[in-house]
TORZA-509881 format. One line per 3 residues: number of its first residue (from 0); their letters; for each residue y, x, z of C-alpha. Coordinates in steps of 0.02 Angstrom, whole numbers, plus 50000, padded with zeros to 5 digits. Layout:
! TORZA-509881
NUM> a> Y X Z  ...
***
This chain:
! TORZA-509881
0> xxx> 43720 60845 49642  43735 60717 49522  43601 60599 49588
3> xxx> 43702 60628 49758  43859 60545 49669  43765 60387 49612
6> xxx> 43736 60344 49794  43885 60232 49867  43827 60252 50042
9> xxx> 43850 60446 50042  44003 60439 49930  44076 60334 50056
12> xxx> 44004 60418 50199  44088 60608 50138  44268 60497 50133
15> xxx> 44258 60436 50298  44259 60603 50361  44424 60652 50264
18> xxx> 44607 60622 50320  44714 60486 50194  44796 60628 50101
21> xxx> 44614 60715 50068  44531 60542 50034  44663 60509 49887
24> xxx> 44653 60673 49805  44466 60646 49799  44515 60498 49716
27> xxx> 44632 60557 49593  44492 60711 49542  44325 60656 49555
30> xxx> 44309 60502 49450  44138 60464 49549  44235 60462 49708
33> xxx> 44371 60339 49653  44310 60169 49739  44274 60256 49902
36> xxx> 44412 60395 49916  44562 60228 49883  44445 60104 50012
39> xxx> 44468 60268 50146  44649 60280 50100  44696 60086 50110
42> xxx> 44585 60077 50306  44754 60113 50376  44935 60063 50340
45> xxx> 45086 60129 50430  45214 60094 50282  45243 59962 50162
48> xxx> 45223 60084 50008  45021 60015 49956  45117 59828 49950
51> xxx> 45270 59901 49849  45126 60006 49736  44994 59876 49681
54> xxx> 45134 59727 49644  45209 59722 49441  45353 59861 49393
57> xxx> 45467 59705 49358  45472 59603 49513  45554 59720 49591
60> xxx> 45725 59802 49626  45771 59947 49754  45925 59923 49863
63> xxx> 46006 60071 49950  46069 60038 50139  46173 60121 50267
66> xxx> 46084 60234 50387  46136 60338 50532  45969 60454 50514
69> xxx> 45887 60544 50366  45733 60501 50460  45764 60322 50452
72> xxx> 45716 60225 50279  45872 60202 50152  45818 60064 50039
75> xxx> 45750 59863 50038  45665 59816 49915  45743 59632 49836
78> xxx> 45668 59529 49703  45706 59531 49522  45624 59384 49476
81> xxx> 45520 59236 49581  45354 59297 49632  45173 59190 49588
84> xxx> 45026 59252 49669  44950 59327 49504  45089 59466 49554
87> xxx> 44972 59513 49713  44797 59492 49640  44787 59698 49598
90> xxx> 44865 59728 49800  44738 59580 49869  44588 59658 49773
93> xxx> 44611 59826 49897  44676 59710 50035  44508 59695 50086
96> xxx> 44493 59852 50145  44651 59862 50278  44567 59886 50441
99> xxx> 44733 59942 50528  44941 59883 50514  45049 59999 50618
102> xxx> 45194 60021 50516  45302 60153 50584  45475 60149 50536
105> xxx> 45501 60357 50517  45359 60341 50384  45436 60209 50296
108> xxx> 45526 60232 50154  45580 60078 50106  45559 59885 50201
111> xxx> 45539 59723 50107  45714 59638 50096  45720 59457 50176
114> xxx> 45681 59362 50014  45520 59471 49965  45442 59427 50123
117> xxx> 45491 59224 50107  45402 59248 49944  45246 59320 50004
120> xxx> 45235 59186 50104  45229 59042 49979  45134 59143 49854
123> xxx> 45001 59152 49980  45035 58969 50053  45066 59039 50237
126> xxx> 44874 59086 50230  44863 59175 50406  44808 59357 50375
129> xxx> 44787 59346 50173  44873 59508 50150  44746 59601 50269
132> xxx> 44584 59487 50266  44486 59585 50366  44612 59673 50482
135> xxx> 44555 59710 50665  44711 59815 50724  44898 59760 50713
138> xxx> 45036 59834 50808  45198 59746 50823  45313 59753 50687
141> xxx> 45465 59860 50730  45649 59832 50741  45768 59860 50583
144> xxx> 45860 60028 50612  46010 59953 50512  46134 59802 50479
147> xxx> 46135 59733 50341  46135 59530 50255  45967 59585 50153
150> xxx> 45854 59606 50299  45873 59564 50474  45684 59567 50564
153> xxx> 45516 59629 50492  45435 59493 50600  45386 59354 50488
156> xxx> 45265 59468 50390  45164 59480 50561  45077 59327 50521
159> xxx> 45049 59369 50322  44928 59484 50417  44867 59433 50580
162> xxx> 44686 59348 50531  44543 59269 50618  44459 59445 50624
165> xxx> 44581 59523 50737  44502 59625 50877  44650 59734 50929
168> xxx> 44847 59681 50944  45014 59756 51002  45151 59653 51058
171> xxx> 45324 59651 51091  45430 59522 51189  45600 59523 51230
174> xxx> 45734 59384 51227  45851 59454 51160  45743 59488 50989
177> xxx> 45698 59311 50963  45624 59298 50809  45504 59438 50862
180> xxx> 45466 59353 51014  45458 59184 50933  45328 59229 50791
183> xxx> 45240 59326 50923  45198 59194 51034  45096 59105 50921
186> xxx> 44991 59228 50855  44861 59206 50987  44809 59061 50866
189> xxx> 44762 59161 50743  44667 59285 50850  44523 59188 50925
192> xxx> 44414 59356 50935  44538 59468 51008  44486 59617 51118
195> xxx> 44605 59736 51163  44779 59663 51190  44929 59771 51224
198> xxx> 45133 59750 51280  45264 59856 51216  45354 59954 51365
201> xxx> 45520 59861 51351  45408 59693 51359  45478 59577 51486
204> xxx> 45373 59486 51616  45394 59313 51616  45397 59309 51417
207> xxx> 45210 59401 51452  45176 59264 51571  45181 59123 51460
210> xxx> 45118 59227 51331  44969 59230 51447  44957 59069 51475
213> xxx> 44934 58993 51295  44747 59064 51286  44600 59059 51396
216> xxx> 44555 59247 51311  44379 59234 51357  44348 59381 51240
219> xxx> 44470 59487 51296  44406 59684 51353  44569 59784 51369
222> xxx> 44728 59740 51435  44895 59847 51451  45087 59798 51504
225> xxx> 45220 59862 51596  45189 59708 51723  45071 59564 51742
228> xxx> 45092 59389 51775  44987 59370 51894  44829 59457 51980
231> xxx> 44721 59320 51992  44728 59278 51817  44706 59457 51772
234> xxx> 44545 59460 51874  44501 59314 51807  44452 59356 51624
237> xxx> 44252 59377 51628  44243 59512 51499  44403 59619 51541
240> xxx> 44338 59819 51561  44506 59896 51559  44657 59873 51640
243> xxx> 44841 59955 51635  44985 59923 51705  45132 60024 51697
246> xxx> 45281 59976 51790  45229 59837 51920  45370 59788 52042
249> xxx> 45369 59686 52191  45460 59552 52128  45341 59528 51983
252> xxx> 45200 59453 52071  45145 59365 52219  45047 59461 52354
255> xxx> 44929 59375 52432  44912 59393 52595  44716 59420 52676
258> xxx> 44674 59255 52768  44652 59286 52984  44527 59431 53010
261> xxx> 44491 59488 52856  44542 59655 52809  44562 59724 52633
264> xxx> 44391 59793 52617  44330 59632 52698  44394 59491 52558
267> xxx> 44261 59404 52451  44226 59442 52285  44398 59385 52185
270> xxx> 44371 59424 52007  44358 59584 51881  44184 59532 51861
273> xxx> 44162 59655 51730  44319 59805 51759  44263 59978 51718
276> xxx> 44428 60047 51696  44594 60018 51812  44748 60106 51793
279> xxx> 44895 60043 51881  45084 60110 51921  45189 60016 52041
282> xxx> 45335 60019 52133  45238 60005 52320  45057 60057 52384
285> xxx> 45053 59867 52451  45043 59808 52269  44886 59947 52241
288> xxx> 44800 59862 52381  44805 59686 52316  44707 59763 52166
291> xxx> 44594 59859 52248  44551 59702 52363  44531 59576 52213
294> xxx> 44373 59722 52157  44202 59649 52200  44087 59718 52303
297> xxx> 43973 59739 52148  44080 59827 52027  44048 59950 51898
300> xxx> 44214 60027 51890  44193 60218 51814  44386 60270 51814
303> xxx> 44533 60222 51947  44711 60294 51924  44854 60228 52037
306> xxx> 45032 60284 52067  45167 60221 52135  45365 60277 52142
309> xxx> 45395 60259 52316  45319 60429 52423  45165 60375 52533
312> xxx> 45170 60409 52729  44984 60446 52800  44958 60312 52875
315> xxx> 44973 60237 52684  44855 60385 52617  44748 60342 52767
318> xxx> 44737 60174 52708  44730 60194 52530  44564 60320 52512
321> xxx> 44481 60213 52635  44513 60051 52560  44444 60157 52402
324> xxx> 44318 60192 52483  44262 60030 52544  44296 59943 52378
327> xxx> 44235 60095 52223  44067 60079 52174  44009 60273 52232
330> xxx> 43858 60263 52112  43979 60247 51952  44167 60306 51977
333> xxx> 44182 60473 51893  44375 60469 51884  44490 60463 52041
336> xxx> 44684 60485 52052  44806 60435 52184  44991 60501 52151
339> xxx> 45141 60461 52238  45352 60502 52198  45301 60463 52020
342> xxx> 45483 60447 51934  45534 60293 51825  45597 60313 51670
345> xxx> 45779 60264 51721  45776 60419 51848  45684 60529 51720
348> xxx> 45816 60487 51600  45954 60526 51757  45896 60665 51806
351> xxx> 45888 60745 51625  46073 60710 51596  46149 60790 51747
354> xxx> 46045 60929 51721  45920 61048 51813  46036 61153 51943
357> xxx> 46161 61020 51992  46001 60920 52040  45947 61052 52169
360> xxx> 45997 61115 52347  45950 61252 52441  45822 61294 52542
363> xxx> 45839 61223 52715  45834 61351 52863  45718 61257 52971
366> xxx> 45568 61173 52885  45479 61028 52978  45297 61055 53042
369> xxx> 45212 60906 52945  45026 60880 53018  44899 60900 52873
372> xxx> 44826 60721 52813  44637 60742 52821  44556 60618 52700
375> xxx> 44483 60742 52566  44316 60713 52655  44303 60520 52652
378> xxx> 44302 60538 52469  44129 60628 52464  44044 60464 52466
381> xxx> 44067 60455 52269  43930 60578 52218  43980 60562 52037
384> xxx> 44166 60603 52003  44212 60710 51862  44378 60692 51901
387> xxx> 44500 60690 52057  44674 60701 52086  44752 60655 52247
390> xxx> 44951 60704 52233  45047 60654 52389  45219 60734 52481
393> xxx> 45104 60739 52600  44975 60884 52632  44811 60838 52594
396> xxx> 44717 60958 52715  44587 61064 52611  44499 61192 52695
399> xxx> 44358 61354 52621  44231 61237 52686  44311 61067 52611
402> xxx> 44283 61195 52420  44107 61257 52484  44041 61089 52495
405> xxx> 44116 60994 52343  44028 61107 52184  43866 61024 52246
408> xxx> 43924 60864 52292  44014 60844 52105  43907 60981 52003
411> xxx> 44000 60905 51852  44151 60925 51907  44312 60962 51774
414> xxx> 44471 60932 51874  44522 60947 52011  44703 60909 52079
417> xxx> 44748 60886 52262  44939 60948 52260  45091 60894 52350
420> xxx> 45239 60786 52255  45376 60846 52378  45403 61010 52485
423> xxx> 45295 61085 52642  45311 61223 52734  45164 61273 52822
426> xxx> 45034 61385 52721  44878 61325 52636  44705 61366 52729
429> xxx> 44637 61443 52585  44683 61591 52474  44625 61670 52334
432> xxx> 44472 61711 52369  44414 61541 52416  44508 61468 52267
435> xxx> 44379 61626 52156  44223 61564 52251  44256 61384 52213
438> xxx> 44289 61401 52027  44140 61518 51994  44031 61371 52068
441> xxx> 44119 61222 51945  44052 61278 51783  44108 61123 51688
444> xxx> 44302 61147 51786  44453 61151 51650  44608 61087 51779
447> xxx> 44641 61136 51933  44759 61102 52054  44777 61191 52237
450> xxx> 44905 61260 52361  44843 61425 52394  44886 61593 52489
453> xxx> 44941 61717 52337  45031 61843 52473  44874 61944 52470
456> xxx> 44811 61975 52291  44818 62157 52235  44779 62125 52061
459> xxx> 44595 62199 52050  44503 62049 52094  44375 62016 51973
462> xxx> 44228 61886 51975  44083 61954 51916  44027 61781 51858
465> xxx> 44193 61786 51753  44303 61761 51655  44316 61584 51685
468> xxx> 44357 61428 51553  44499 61373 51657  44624 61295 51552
471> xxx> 44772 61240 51654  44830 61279 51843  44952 61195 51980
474> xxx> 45022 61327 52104  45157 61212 52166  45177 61252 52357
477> xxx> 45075 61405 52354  45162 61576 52408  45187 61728 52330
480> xxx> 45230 61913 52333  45185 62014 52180  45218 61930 52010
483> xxx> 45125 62083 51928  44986 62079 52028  44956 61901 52009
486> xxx> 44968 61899 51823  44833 62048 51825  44717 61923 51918
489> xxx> 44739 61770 51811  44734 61887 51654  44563 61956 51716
492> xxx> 44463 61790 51769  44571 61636 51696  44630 61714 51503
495> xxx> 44587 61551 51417  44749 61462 51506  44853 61349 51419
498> xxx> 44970 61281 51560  45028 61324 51723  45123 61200 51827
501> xxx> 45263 61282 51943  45388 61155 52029  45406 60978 52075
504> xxx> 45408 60840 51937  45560 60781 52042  45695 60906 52029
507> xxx> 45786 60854 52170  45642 60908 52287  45641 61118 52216
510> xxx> 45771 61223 52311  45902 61302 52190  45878 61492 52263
513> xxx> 45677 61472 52287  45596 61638 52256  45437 61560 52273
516> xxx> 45458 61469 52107  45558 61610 52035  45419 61732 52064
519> xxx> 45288 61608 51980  45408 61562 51838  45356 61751 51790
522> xxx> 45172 61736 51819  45182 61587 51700  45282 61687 51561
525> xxx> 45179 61841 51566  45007 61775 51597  45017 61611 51533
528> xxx> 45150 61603 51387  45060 61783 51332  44904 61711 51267
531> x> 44974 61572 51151
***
């Protein structure tokens, strides 16, 4: 064991695999592990603590602060006397090992007051990323959570740590935090190899549009904002694999129209030379088909994920899978999702303050007849999904020989979702037998999501090939009679499940005085709830 100790390599191999708090009592006990266990504990920094730690007992001074939380930090720390940089050579000699700087501020227990940070600066001589050397990750530095003369914005240390090495950054612009915004904007400079770049929710778009435009980020990989500037220069970075956007609107970019005759799955080849990975959530489907037309016919693109807020008619699923289908490389997608009626924050946020049952009505006498929309098929073409959920208001027709044909078409298949966003009331074409059959075929399935025909189960259906490792389940639309004899079938082939999904993401689209989801609401707390 000993001559295991005086190697460095395994030493620091065993403190990789431990968490901080493990790494530094490893540290603190084993003398041989000392070097390695602090180097594991200083990869990471979320508070300003190591920086408060390593400087001299007498340059500093703690001042207390008014807070409205107990989760928020209480104290600044000011300086006692002027700081020379022979105060930070024990802090800079374990600087070198900060990989990561995503300081959170309900971790912190104290911030660096206003006149700490100005003296960091000259100590160091504004030396871009001298108090992390060799950082590659660096998340924006967040707001104060207080008022006060001693500290108004943590965002001058950002670039006392943003280096040359930088592979990964978080941003966040808004105008109204102008300092943050200000310092932020030129940190590109310092960030020549940068990789993965993302915005901060509340980021505003044309503050990421000139952001944008100070760099030609020919090394950039990932990308992720609420908006983006523009498509075309989005699909014009030759190394970008991933992509995500979360909140696009209309009004945020210009659609292009196709030129005379050419359809969407007929434009030329308009950038994402090198996209693996798209994920986009906008307000109409006509934004998701200026993306999917910009894809080149020779794409490698593994995963696809769009959503948008409005509800899609057919005629837009229609269009949607097929231009999919024309654009998707069917060799390498694995990952498919389509979702409309996704809600926005704002509505989220709405909808939690009036509360569940004032959001409901009841259930209609006469229910429309709404024509199934028969597109599963057209999506066989990709032989290799993993993954596919297609989540409309619309019924997506699925039929037992629609689930006979798919375990062999994806033999790999682990979820699969096509539900409905908004109510229908004609009955599924399957029940649960066909729902049985097509499980025991999906070996690899954890998710699944299906409207099926639960009138009929007695409760003493078991699969012989069971149980099953199903993990989580969407009944939304399906019917019901028997609560008990429902939970006595997922009990006996599905006990390994973790979630069951019940109603509408949208409250305003469940009926107050459904038995449907009142009956299911006890499946889900006597088969479901049970087994935690």
């Amino acid at each position: 064991m000993d001559d295991f100790f005086n190697i460095p390599e395994l030493r620091a191999l065993v403190c990789d695999r431990l968490d901080r708090k493990s790494a530094y009592a490893f540290a603190l006990t084993r003398r041989a592990f000392r070097e390695e266990g602090l180097n594991r504990v200083w990869r990471s920094i979320d508070t300003f603590e190591p920086l408060f730690s390593y400087l001299p007992g007498d340059l500093l001074v703690e001042t207390s602060v008014p807070v409205m939380s107990t989760r928020l930090p209480r104290a600044v720390m000011c300086l006692r006397r002027p700081l020379v940089r022979e105060d930070l050579q024990k802090y800079l000699d374990y600087a070198k090992e900060i990989q990561e700087v995503k300081i959170d501020i309900y971790h912190c227990k104290r911030l660096p007051a206003t006149d700490l940070m100005h003296a960091l600066e000259l100590a160091i001589g504004g030396e871009a990323g001298a108090l992390s050397p060799n950082i590659k990750c660096f998340k924006a530095m967040p707001g104060v959570p207080f008022k006060t003369d001693l500290l108004k914005s943590l965002a001058p240390l950002t670039p006392l740590f943003v280096g040359n090495n930088l592979e990964r950054l978080g941003v966040m612009l808004r105008a109204k935090l102008e300092i943050h915004t200000a310092i932020a904007l030129s940190t590109f400079h310092f960030a020549p190899q940068l990789k993965a770049l993302t915005f901060s929710e509340k980021s505003e778009g044309p503050l990421i549009t000139q952001y944008m435009g100070s760099s030609s980020w020919e090394n950039l990989q990932s990308f992720s904002a609420p908006t983006c500037p523009s498509i075309s220069l989005l699909a014009s970075l030759p190394q970008l694999r991933s992509l995500r956007l979360t909140n696009v609107q209309v009004s945020d970019i210009p659609i292009e129209a196709p030129s005379q005759g050419e359809g969407v799955h007929e434009s030329q080849n308009l950038g994402f030379q090198s996209i693996q990975e798209m994920e986009i959530q906008a307000e109409t489907f006509l934004i998701l088909h200026e993306f999917i037309r910009r894809l080149p016919t020779s794409n490698m693109i593994r995963s696809l994920k769009l959503s948008t807020y409005n509800y899609a008619s057919p005629e837009d699923i229609e269009n949607i899978i097929a231009n999919i289908r024309a654009r998707g490389n069917p060799h390498t997608l694995v990952c498919l999702q389509v979702i409309d009626g996704v809600l926005d924050e704002a509505t989220r946020e709405g909808q939690m303050a009036v509360g569940e049952p004032d959001m409901m009505s009841e259930e209609p006498v006469d229910l429309w007849y709404h024509e199934d929309v028969d597109v599963l098929p057209t999506t066989f073409d990709f032989t290799n999904l993993e993954v596919l959920v297609l989540r409309f208001r619309e019924r997506i027709r699925v039929t037992p020989e629609d689930l006979a044909s798919i375990p062999e078409t994806w033999p790999r298949l682990s979820r699969f979702e096509v539900t409905e966003t908004g109510p229908r009331g004609q009955l599924p074409l399957i029940d649960h037998n066909d729902l049985l059959h097509f499980v025991e075929r999906c070996p690899y399935l954890r998710v699944l999501g299906l409207p099926f025909d639960a009138t009929r189960i007695s409760g003493g259906e078991r699969s012989s090939q069971g149980p099953f490792h199903l993990e989580s389940l969407c009944v939304v639309g399906s019917p019901i009679c028997s609560p008990y004899c429902v939970v006595e079938f997922i009990l006996s082939n599905f006990p390994e499940l973790k979630e069951m999904e019940i109603a509408f993401e949208d409250l305003a689209n469940n009926y107050s005085d459904s038995m449907t989801v009142c009956r299911w609401a006890r499946v889900r707390r006597d088969a479901v709830w049970r087994l935690r």
